[in-house]
N, C-alpha and C positions, 0 to 999 in steps of 0.2 A: 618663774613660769612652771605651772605644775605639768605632771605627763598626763597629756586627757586619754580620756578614751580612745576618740582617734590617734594619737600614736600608736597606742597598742594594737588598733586596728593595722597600722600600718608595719607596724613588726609582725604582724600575722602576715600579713600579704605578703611580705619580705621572704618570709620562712616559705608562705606555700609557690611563691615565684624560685626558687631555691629546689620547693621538694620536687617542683612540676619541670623544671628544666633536667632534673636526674631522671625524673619517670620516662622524658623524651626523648633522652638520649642514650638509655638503657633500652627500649621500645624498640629504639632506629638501630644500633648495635643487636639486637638479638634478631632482626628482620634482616641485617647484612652479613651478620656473620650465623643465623639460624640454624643450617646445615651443618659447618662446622660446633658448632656446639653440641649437636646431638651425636656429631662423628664422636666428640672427646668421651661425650658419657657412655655411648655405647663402647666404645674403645678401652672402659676403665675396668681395671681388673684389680684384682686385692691386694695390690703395690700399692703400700704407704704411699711411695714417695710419691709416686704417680696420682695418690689423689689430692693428695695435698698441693700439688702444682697444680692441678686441676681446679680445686678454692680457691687457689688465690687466683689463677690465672679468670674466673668466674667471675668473684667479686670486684674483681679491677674494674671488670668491664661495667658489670649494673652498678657499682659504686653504694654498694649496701649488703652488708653481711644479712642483713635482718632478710632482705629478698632471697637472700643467695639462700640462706638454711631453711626458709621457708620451702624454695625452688626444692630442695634435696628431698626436705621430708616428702612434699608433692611426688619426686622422683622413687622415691624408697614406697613408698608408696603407692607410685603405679609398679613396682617389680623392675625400674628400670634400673635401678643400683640396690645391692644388699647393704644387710644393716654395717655389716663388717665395713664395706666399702664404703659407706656412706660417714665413716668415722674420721677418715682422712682428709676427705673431701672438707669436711666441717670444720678441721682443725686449719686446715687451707684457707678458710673463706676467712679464718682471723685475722690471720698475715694481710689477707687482701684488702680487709678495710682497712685497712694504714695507708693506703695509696691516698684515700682521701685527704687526710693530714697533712702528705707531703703535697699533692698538689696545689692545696690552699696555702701551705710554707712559704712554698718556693713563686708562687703564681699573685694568691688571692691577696697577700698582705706584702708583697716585697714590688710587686709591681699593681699599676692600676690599671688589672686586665680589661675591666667594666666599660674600659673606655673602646676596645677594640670588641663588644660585644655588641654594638650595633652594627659597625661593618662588617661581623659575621654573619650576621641576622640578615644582611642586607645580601653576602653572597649565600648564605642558604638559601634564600628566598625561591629563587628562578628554578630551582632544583623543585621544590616541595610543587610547583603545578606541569611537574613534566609527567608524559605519560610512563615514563618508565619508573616500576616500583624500585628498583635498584635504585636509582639517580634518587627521587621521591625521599628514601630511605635517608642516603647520604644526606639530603637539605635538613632534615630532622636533627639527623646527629650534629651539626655545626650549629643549628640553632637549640637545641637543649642544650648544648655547649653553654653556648652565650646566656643565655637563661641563668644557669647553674652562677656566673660570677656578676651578671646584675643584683641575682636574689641576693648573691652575699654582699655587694657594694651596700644596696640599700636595707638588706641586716646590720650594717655597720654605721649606717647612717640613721636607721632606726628605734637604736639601744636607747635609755634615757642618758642625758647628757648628765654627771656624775656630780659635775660643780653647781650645777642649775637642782640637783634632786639628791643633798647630800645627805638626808634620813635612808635613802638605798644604801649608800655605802657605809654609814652607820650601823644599818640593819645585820649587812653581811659581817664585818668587822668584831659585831658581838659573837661571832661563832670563831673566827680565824685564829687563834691564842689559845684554844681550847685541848689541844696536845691530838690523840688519837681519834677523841669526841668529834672533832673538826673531819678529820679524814673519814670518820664513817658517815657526817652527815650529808659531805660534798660527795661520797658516794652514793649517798642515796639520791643527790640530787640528781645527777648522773641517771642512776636508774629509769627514776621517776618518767625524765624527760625522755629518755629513749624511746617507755614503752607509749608515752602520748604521740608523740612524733611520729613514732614507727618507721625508722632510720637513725641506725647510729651515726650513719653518715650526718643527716642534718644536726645529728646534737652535737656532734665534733666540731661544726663548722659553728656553731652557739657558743660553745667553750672556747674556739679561740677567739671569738669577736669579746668575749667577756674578759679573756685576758688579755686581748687587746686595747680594752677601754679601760683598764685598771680595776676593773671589777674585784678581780682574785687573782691568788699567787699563782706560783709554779706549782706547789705543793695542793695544793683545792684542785689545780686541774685536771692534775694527774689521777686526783681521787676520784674525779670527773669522769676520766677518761676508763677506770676499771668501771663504773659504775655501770658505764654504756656499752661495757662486755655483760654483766648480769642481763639490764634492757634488753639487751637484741636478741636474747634467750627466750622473752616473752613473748613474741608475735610464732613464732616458730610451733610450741607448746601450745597455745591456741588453737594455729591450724590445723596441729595433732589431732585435739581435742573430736575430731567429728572423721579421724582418717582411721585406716583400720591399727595391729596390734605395732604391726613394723615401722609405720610412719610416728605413733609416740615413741617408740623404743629410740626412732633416732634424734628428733625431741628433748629427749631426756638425756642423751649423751651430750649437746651442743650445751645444755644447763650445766651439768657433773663439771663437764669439762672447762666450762666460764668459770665457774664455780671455787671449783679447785684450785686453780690460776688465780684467781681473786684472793682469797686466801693464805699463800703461801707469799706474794705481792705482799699482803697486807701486815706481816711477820718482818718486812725489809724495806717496809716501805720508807722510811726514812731514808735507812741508810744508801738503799738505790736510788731515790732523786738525791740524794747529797752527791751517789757516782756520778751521775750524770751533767751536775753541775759542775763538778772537779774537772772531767774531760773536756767540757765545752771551754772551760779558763785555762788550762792548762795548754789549747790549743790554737788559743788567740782570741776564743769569743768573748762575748759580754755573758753575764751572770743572770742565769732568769728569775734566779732571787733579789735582783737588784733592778734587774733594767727588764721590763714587761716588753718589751722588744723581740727578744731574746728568748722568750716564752715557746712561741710557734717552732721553733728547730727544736729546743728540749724537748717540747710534751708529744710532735712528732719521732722524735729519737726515744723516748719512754716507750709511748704506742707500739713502735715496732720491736723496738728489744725485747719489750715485756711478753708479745705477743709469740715472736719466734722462739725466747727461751722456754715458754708455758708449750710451745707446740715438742721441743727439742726435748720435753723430759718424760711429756705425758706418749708420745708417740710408739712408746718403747710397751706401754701399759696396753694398748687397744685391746687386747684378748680379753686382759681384766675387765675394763671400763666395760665391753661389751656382754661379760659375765651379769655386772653389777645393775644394767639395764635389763636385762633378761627377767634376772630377779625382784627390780621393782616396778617392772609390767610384763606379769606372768600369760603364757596362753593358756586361757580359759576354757577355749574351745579342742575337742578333740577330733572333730573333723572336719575342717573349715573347707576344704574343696567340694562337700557337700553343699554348703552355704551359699545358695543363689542370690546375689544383692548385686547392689551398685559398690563395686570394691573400689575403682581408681579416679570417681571425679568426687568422692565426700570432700575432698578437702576444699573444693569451690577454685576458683581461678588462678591457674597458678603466676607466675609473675605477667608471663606475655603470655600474648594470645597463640602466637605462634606455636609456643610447646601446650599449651592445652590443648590442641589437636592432637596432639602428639598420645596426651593423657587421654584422648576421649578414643584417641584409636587402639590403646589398651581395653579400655573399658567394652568395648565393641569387640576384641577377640575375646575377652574374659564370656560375654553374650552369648557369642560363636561356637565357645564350647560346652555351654549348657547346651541351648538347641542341638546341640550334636547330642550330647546327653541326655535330650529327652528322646531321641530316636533311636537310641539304643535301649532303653524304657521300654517303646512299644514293640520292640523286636523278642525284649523277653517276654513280655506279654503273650505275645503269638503262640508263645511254648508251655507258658506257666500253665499246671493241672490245678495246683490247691489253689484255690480262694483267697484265704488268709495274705499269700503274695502277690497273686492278682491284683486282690486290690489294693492292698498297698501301692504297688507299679502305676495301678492308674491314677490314685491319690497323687501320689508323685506327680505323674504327668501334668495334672489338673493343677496341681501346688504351681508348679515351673512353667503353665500357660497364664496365670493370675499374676506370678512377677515377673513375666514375661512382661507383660504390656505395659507395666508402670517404668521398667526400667527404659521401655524405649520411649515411653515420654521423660525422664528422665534424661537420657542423654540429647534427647530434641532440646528437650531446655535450656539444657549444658550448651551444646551448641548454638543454640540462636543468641545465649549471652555472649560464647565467644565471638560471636559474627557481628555483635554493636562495635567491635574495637578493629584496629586497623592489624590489616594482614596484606602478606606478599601474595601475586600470582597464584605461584601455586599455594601456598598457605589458604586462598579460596577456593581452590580446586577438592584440597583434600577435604575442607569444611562441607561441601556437597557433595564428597563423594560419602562421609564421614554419616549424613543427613539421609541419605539413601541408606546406606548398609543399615542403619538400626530401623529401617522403616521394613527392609526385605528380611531383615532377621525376624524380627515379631512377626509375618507372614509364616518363613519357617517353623517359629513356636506354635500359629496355628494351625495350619498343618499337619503340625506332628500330633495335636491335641484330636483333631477330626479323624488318623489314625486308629488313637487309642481309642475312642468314641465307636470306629467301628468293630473295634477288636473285642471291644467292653459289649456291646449290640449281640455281636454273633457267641459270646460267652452265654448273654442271657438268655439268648434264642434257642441254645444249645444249639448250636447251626456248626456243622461239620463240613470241613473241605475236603476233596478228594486227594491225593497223597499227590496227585498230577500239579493238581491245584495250587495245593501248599508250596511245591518245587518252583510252578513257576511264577511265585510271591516270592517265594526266599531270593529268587535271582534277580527281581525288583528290585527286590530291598537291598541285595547288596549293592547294587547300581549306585541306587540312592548314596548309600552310607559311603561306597567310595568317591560318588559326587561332593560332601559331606567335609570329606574328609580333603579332598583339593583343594576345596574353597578355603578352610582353615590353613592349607600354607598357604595361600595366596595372601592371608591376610598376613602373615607372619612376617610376610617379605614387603621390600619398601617396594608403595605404590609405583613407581619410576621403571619395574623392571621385573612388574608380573607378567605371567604370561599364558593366555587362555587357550592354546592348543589341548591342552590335556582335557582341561572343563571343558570344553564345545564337544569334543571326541563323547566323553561320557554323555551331555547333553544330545545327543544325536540316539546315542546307543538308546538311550533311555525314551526318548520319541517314539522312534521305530519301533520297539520292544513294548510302549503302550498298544501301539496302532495292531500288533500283530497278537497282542492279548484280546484287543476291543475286537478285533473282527473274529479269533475264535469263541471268544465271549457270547456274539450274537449267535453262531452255529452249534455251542452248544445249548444255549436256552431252547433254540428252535430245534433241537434235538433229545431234549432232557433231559442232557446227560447230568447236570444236579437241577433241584429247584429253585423255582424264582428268587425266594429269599436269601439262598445260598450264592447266587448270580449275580446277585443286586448289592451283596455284602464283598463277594471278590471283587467285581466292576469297582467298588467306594474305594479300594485297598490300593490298586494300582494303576488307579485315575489319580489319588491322593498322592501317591509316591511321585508320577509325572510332573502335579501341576508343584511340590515341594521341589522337584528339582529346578522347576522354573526359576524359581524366588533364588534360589542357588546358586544359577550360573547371574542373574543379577547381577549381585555380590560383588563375581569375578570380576563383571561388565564395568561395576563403577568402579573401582581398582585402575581398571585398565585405563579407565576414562582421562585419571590423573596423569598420566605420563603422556596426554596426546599433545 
């Protein structure tokens, strides 16, 4: 019986019932333990050790290093961890995918979990239509659970059958006798499959169904198994590919450092799977040169040794390593906080939906401080005598009103993709509070642009204010700027435990403070004390500063919203 198509089709299915019970149960874990995760990363500081427990303790959980370094660079690139930090973290998340290995060891081939993955499925169930997102949450995780060792049952029942298709094992057999030849090509197979897969995890769980059917040795697997340390290099570097200079830089250290490990591995590689086999016979087991049995605790026991001793020698290096990425992604730019863009969602979606809130409420303070920055723009304005800086300031302003507006359709868009994918409570709380602030922020940027607009009017007019005048602008304007300037801690701090006493106080001062300009306003026009033109370009000034503080304490309002 040949393998038709359909098999194959059905080994596809296997794999993606496989990759979609990890997606769901990495989903359901980062929705029940969401808070705590973002405790650990905010909590990390430039202790190896600490982040390194931090990787692994990461990647346990989503069960994919390829997510986890993905996760990092997303994080190093929203500013949530430095590059330094982000080195340990990395070498953590190695260790971490070895949990896979042993789970499927000790689980996936010694017992036949697949059978207890309907009764799981069966008590998740009642969970997944309760109203509560917690409970919700937990039916998820029990059932991507069960997902995760059906996919592999029938991965294992979906391989070609060896005795029925023995030109496969023919095929492979021509490569296995080939000495070192052999080990670079099973590494590349390795590779190869990682980066199609896009989970080491699921190509781990490939390699031992292969050395469970007789496929390949110990020796092929293990070349397997560094392969899918280069692979999981690849999705990471991609997502780089479009993040700003710090999110490649860490990128580039999760390659060096696969890399390097892969290399020094490939120098001993004999003679460390020969270790490994010795200790296993030595200690009463079977040989995984002999008995394919026997395969799954080795190339488990390689995985992990391989990966703690590559973390235990390079760990000592991070300065260097960190040096060596500097050097081969240089900054080009010498004044990047100039540089108004979309800095922290380039890299597109980060694993869960949950922290890409997270990333879009960086990207949203990053916003917060330009529009603060174009209002200090038109404050120097007010003062600037030469031309030549005049208008450059107002160029300026006019520049940062034009990607003002794009980047708040930008983050709408960001957002409204986060918002197809499933989130906690508050998780959609923050999403419309998240939805608001970029909408009152782009108000801010105009505002500040109808500012400069009349500061640029009364330049051309040659229109002069009286010194009285000017005084009681400047005291507007500081209003404003301290208004300005609240709102940006507000955002600084978690939603949960802002608090608008301060903003409202300013907000009032700044009401009253128009209403008592507006009414001397009218007493002076009816009195002449300047002219029309002159009256009509004050009025625009701190009518405009009022209705910007509006959009300001907004801000505060949706902040506060989150925590009701």
């Amino acid at each position: 019986m040949q393998y038709s198509f359909f098999d194959f089709l059905s080994l596809v299915g296997s794999l993606g019932l496989f990759l979609y019970g990890m997606k769901m149960m990495s989903e359901a874990l980062q929705k029940v333990a969401g808070n705590k995760m973002r405790a650990i990363l905010s909590a990390m500081t430039s202790n190896r050790v600490l982040g390194i427990l931090t990787g692994f303790l990461v990647t346990a959980m989503v069960q994919s290093s390829s997510a986890t370094t993905v996760m990092i660079v997303s994080f190093v690139n929203a500013g949530l961890i430095t590059l330094k930090e982000s080195i340990g973290v990395i070498m953590g998340a190695n260790i971490g995918t070895t949990v896979t290995g042993w789970i499927i060891t000790l689980f996936g081939f010694k017992v036949k979990i697949s059978a207890y993955s309907l009764p799981l499925i069966g008590l998740g169930l009642p969970f997944i239509f309760s109203k509560s997102g917690t409970r919700r949450s937990y039916g998820e995780l029990l059932i991507g659970f069960a997902l995760i060792f059906m996919g592999l049952e029938y991965l294992k029942e979906s391989v070609p059958n060896i005795q029925e298709n023995p030109e496969i094992l023919s095929f492979l057999h021509k490569y296995t006798d080939s000495g070192f030849f052999t080990t670079l090509l099973f590494l590349g197979i390795g590779t190869l499959l990682t980066v199609i897969v896009q989970s080491s995890s699921a190509t781990m769980a490939l390699t031992f169904v292969m050395c469970n059917e007789g496929w390949i040795e110990f020796s092929q697997a293990a070349a397997m198994v560094l392969g899918e340390n280069i692979g999981t290099t690849i999705t990471a570097n991609i997502a780089s590919s479009v993040g700003n200079i710090s999110a490649k830089r860490a990128a580039r250290v999760h390659l060096i450092f696969n890399m390097l490990g892969v290399a020094w591995m490939l120098a001993l590689f004999n003679n460390y799977t020969g270790l490994i086999d010795t200790i296993i016979t030595r200690n009463g087991g079977a040989s995984p040169n002999e008995n394919p049995a026997a395969i799954p605790v080795a190339l488990s026991i390689f995985h992990t040794s391989f990966n703690i001793i590559n973390v235990l020698i390079f760990v000592w290096f991070t300065p260097l390593i960190q040096k060596v990425v500097e050097y081969m992604v240089p900054n080009r730019t010498k004044d990047s906080d100039e540089e108004f863009r979309l800095k922290y969602i380039t890299t597109g979606m980060l694993s869960t939906s949950e922290l890409s809130i997270l990333q879009a409420k960086k990207e949203v303070q990053f916003y917060a401080k330009h529009t603060t920055k174009m209002f200090g723009f038109v404050r120097k304005m007010m003062h600037e005598e030469k031309d030549k800086k005049f208008n450059k300031l107002f160029s300026k302003v006019q520049k940062y009103e034009g990607i003002s507006d794009n980047v708040e359709v930008e983050i709408t868009n960001y957002l409204t993709q986060v918002s197809q994918y499933k989130l906690s409570e508050l998780g959609r709380k923050r999403l419309r509070a998240m939805l608001k602030l970029a909408g009152d922020l782009e108000s801010v940027a105009d505002c500040n642009f109808n500012l400069a607009r009349s500061v640029n009017r009364m330049k051309e007019k040659n229109v002069k204010l009286k010194k009285s005048a000017m005084e009681k602008l400047e005291l507007m304007f500081n209003l404003a700027e301290e208004a300005l300037s609240v709102m940006r801690e507000n955002l600084q701090q978690d939603e949960l435990v802002v608090s608008l006493t301060k903003a409202r106080l300013l907000e009032d001062q700044i009401n009253n403070y128009r209403n008592q300009l507006k009414s001397e306003h009218l007493d002076n026009l009816a009195n002449n004390v300047y002219s029309y033109e002159a009256g009509i370009i004050f009025n625009d000034l701190f009518s405009e500063c009022e209705k910007l503080a509006d959009y300001v304490i907004n801000v505060s309002e949706a902040l506060e919203e989150v925590g009701m």
